[in-house]
C-alpha positions in Angstrom: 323.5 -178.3 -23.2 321.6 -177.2 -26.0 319.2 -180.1 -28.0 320.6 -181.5 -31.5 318.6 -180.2 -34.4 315.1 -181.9 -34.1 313.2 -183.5 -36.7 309.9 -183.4 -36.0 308.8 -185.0 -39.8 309.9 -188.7 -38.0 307.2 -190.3 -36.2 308.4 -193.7 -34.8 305.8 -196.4 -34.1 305.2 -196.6 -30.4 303.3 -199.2 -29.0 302.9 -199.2 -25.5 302.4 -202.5 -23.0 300.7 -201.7 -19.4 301.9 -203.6 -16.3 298.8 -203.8 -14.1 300.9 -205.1 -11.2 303.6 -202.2 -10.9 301.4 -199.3 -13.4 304.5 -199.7 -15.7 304.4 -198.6 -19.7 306.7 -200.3 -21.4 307.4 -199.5 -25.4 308.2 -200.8 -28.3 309.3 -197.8 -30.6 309.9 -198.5 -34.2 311.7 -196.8 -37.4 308.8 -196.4 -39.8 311.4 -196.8 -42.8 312.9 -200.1 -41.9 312.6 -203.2 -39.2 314.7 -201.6 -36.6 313.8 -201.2 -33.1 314.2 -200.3 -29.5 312.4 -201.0 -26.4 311.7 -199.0 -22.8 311.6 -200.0 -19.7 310.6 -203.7 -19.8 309.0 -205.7 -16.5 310.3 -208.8 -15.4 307.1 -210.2 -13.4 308.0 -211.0 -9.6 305.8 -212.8 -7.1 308.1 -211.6 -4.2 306.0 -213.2 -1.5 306.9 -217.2 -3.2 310.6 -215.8 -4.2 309.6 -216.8 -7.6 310.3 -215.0 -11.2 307.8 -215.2 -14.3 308.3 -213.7 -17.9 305.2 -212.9 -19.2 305.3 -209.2 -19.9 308.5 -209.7 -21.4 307.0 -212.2 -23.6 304.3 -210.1 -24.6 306.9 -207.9 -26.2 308.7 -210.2 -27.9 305.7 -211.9 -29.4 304.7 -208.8 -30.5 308.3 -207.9 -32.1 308.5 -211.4 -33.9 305.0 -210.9 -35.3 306.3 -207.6 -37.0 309.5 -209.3 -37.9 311.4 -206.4 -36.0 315.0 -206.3 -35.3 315.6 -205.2 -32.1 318.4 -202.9 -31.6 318.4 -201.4 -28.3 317.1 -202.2 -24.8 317.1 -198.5 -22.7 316.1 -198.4 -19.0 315.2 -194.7 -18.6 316.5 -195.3 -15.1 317.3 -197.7 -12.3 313.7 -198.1 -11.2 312.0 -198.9 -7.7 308.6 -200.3 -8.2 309.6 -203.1 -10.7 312.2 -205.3 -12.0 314.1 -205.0 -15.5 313.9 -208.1 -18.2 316.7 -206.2 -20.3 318.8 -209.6 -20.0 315.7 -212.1 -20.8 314.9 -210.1 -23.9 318.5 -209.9 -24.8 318.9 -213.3 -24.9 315.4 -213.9 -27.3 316.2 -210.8 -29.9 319.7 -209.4 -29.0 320.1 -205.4 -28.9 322.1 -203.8 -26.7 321.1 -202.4 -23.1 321.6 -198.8 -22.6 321.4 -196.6 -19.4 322.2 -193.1 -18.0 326.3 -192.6 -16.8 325.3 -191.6 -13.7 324.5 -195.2 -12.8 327.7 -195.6 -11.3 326.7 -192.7 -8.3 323.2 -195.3 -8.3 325.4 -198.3 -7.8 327.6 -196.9 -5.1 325.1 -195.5 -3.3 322.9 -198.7 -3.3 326.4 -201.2 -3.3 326.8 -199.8 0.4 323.1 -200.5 1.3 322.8 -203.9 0.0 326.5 -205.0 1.3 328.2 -205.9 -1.9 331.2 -207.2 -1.8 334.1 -206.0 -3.9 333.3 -208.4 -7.1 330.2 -206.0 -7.4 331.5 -203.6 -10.4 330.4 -200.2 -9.8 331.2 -198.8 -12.9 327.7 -199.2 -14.8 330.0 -202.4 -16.8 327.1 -204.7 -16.5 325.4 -202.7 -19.4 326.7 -202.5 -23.5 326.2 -198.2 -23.5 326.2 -195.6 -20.6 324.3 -192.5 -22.1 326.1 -189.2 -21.2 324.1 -185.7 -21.8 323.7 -185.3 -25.1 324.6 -188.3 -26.6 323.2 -189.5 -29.9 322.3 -192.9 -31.4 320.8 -194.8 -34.6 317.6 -197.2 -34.4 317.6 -198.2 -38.1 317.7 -194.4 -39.6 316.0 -192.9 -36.6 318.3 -190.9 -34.6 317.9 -190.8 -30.7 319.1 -188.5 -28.2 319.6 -188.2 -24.4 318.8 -186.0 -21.9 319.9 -186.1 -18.7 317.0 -185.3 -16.0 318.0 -185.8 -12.5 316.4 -185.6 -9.2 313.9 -188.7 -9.0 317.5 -190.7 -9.6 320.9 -189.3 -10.3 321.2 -191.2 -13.3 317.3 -190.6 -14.7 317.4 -190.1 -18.5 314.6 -188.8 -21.1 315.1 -190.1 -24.7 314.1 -187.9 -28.0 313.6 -189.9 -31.0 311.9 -187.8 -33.9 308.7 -186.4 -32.2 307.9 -188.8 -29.3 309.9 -188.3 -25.7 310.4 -190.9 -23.6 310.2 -189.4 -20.1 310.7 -192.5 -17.9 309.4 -191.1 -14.0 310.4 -187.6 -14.7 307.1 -186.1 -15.6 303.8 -188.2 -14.9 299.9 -187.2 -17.3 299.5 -183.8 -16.6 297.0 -185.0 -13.6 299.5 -187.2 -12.4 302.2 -184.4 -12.1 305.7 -185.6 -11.3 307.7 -188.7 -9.6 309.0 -188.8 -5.8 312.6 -187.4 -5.1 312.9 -188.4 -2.0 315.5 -191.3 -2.8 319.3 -192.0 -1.8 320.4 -189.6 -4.6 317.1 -187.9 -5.5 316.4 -184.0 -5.2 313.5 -182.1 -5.9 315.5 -179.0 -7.3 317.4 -180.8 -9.3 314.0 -182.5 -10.6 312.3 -179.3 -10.8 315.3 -178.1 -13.1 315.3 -181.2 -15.2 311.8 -181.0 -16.3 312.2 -176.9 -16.9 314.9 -178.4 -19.8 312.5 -181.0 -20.6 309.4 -178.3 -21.2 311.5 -176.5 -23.7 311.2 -179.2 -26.3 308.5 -178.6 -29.1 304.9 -177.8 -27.5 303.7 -180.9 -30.4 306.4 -183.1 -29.1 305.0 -186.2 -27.8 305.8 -187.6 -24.7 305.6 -191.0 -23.7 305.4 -191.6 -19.6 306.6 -194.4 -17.7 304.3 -195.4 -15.4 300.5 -193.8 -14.8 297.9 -194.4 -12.0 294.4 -193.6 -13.3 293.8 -190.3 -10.7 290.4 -189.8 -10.3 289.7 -193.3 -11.2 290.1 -192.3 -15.0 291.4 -194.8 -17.8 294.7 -195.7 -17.5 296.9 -193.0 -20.2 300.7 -192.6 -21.3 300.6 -190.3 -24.3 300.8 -186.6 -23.6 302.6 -183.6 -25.4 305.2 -181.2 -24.4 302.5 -178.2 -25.0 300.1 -180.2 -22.4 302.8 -180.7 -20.2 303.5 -176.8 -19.9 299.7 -175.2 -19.6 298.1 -178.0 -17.3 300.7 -180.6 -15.2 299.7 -180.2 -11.8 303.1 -180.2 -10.3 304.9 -177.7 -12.5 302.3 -176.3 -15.2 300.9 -172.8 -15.6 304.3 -171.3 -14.3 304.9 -172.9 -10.6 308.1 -171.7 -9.3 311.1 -173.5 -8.1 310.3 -172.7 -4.4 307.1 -173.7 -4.8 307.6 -177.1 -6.7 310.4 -177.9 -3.9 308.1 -177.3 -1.4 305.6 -179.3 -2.9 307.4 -182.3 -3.8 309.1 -182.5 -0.1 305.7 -182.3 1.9 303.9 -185.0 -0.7 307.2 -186.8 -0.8 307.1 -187.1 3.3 303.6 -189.0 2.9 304.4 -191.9 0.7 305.4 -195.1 1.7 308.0 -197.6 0.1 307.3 -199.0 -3.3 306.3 -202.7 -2.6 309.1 -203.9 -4.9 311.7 -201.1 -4.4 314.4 -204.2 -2.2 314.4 -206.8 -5.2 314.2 -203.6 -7.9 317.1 -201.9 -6.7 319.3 -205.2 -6.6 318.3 -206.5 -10.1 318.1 -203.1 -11.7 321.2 -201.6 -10.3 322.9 -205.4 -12.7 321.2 -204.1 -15.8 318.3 -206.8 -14.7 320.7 -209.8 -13.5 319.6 -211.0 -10.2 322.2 -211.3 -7.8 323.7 -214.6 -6.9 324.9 -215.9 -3.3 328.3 -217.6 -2.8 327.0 -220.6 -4.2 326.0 -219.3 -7.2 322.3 -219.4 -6.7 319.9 -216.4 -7.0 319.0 -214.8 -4.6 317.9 -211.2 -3.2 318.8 -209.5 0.4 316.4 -207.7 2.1 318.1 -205.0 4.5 316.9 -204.5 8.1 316.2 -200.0 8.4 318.5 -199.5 5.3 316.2 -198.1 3.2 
């Protein structure tokens, strides 16, 4: 598909809110013209070791939206995420909104439906959220307009969202010394990752691009804002021209080395509900963990 006209003259407020735990961003992006907003991948905090769930990052954003007096309008998981929990249904109960994610979510929930043993009352449909984003697909935040891109092959149903000049990029693209995320994943594909970016790269060089989780390589400070232009000359994994072959080859040696997210068993179940934890036949929460499913 080819991108909607863009207009670069909107510059949404982004604000961004670092998870030390998990090295999540999550942001709250803003219409400049009026009190509408959305928010990116939030963080529910987990202590998985005491079973027991905590809500201060997702307080943190709604303190910070209340202070502004913002409306908030959409809640959009760029993905179904591995290394941390969602708090789209926490912060839709405190501000509203409605929570978005990628169509494919229904290949995600299939997939992960089989390894977690859900039973039939387990829609796999991607019904537990208010909008499934196909390619292409536009929406409002106040008089902003927002568009999707669909960039698979870290997750089937991996999304970047366009909203005047700032990307969102979720784990498609990492800093330019952080390169790109793991396709190694039920689902996942390095080609098809190497491809998404490629459409990604052909945004606006001054675009900026918002990242979705960053590690501090080299022990610098911890960074999320980058540009399109950046992106193309220096990113590690795909910059200065690296081929297909190459990339592939790459990411499926590197991918080999790295172990399981720490969260990736209660991520996967909670994420995969648009951030409801899973109950047992009782009707209590509770997570599975399953033995060499993974």
């Amino acid at each position: 598909m080819g991108f909607p006209a863009l207009d670069m003259s909107v510059e949404p407020r982004v604000e961004g809110f670092f998870d030390p735990a998990s090295n999540t961003i999550s942001y709250i992006v803003n219409d400049p013209a009026s009190d509408a907003c959305a928010i990116f991948d939030s963080v529910l905090d987990i202590d998985y070791a005491a079973g027991r769930i905590t809500y201060s990052n997702a307080d943190r954003l709604i303190e910070a939206i209340r202070k502004r007096g913002l409306v908030l309008e959409w809640i959009i998981e760029t993905h179904v995420h591995a290394d941390h929990l969602s708090a789209a249904p926490y912060l839709q109960q405190q501000l509203g909104g409605k929570i978005g994610v990628g169509a494919r979510i229904a290949e995600v929930q299939e997939t992960f439906g089989k390894v977690f043993n859900e039973g039939t009352e387990f829609q796999r449909d991607g019904s537990q959220f208010d909008a499934l984003f196909e390619d292409g697909d536009t929406y409002s935040i106040g008089g902003m307009s927002g568009f999707a891109i669909a960039t698979p092959g870290h997750t089937p149903a991996c999304m970047v969202h366009v909203i005047g000049n700032a990307a969102f990029a979720g784990d498609t693209l990492f800093m330019p010394d952080g390169g790109s995320a793991r396709a190694d994943f039920p689902g996942g594909d390095a080609g098809e990752l190497y491809d998404s970016i490629q459409k990604l790269l052909t945004l606006p060089e001054e675009m900026r691009l918002f990242i979705c989780h960053d590690y501090g390589p080299g022990g610098r400070a911890i960074a999320w804002e980058t540009t399109i232009g950046q992106q193309r000359a220096e990113n590690i994994h795909v910059g200065g021209g690296k081929t297909r072959e190459e990339f592939v080859r790459f990411r499926s040696e590197r991918d080999a080395q790295l172990s399981m997210p720490k969260l990736i068993i209660p991520s996967l179940q909670v994420n995969m509900r648009a951030g409801e934890i899973p109950r047992d036949v009782s009707g209590a929460p509770m997570l599975k963990v399953p033995v060499n499913g993974l």
